[in-house]
C-alpha positions as CSV (number, residue, x, y, z in Angstrom):
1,X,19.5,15.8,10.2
2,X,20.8,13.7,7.3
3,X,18.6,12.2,4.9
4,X,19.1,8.5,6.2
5,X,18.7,9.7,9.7
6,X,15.4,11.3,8.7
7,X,14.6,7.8,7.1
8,X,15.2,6.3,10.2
9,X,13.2,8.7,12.3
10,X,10.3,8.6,10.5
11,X,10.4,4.8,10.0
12,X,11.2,4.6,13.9
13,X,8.1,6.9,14.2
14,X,5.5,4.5,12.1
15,X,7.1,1.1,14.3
16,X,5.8,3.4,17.3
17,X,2.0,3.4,15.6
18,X,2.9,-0.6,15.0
19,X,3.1,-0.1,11.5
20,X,3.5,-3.0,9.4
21,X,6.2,-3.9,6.9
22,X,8.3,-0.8,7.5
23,X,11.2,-0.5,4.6
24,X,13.0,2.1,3.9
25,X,14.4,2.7,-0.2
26,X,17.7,4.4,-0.7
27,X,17.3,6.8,-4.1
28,X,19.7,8.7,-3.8
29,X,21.6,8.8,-7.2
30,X,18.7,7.1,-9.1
31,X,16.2,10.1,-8.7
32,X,16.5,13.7,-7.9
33,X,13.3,14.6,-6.2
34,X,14.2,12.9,-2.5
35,X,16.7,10.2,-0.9
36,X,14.6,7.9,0.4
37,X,11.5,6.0,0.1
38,X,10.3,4.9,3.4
39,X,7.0,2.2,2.4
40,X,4.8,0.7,5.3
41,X,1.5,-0.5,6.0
42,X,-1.1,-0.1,8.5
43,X,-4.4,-2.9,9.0
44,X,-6.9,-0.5,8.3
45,X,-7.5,2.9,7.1
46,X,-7.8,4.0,10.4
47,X,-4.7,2.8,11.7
48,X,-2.9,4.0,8.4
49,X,-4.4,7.7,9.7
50,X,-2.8,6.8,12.6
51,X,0.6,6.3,11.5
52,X,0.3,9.3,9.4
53,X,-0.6,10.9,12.7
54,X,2.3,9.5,14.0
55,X,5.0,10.9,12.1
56,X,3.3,14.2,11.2
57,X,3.4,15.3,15.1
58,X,6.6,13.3,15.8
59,X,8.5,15.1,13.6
60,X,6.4,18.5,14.5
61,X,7.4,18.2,17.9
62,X,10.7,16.6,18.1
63,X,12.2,18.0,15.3
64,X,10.4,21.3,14.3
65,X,10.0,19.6,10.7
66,X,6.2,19.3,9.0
67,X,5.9,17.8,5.3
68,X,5.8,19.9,2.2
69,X,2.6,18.2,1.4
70,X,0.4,15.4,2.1
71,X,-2.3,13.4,-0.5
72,X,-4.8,10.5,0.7
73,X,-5.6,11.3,3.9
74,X,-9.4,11.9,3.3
75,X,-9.3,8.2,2.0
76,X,-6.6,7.1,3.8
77,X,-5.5,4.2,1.5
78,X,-2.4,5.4,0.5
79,X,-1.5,8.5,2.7
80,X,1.8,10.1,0.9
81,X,3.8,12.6,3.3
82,X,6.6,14.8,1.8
83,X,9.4,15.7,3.5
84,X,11.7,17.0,0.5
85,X,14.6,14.6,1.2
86,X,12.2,11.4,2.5
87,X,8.7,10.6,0.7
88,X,6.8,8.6,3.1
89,X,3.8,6.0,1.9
90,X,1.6,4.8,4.6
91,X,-0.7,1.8,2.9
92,X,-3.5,0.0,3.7
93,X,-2.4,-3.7,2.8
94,X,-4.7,-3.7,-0.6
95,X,-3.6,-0.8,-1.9
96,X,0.3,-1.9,-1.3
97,X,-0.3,-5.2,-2.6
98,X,-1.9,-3.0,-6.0
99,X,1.1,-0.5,-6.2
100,X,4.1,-2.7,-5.5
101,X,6.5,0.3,-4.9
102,X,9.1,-1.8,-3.7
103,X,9.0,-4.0,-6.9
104,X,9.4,-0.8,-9.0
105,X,12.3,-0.3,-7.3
106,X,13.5,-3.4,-6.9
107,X,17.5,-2.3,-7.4
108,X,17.5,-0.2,-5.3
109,X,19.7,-0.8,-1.8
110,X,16.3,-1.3,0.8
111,X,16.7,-1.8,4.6
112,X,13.7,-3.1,6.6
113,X,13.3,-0.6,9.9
114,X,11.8,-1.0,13.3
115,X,13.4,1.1,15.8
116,X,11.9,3.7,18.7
117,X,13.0,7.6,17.7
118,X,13.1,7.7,21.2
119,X,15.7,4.8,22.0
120,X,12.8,3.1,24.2
């Protein structure tokens, strides 16, 4: 899978958890530690566990694929998920509002995502 598909999966995979504010950040050439950015948010901390949820056992069983790491799910304000090529950031609407990731990289080309990973 290439790096934007992955993107797209994932992103496709947080809609399915009705993820907020899905957008996905296209780094490639600007960084060298991943591709992509994908940036959403969930209501609460317990929806943003379950978009974390989401993706993690999407990916596990669909695609074989679990993240190099996760941080924050304990508090589950900012849940980060690595998948090499695609960081994933799952907020709560706070902490996004605090962290403005998409205003750090505000240059960079951005695509707003909401699509099923499985076509439905």
């Amino acid at each position: 899978m290439s790096p934007d598909e992955l993107a797209s999966t994932i992103a496709a995979y947080a809609d399915d958890k009705k993820a907020r504010d899905i957008v996905e950040l296209d780094l490639r050439g600007v960084v060298s530690y991943t591709d992509y950015f994908v940036i959403c948010s969930g209501n609460s901390e317990r929806q943003v566990k379950a978009i974390h949820d989401g993706v993690y056992e999407g990916m596990k069983k669909d695609h074989g694929v679990l993240p190099r790491r996760v941080e924050g799910l304990p508090e589950a304000r900012w849940i980060l998920m690595d998948y090499l090529d695609v960081i994933v950031h799952v907020f709560t609407p706070e902490t996004r509002d605090y962290y403005r990731l998409e205003q750090l990289w505000g240059e960079v080309p951005a695509r707003v995502a909401s699509a099923s990973p499985t076509g439905a």
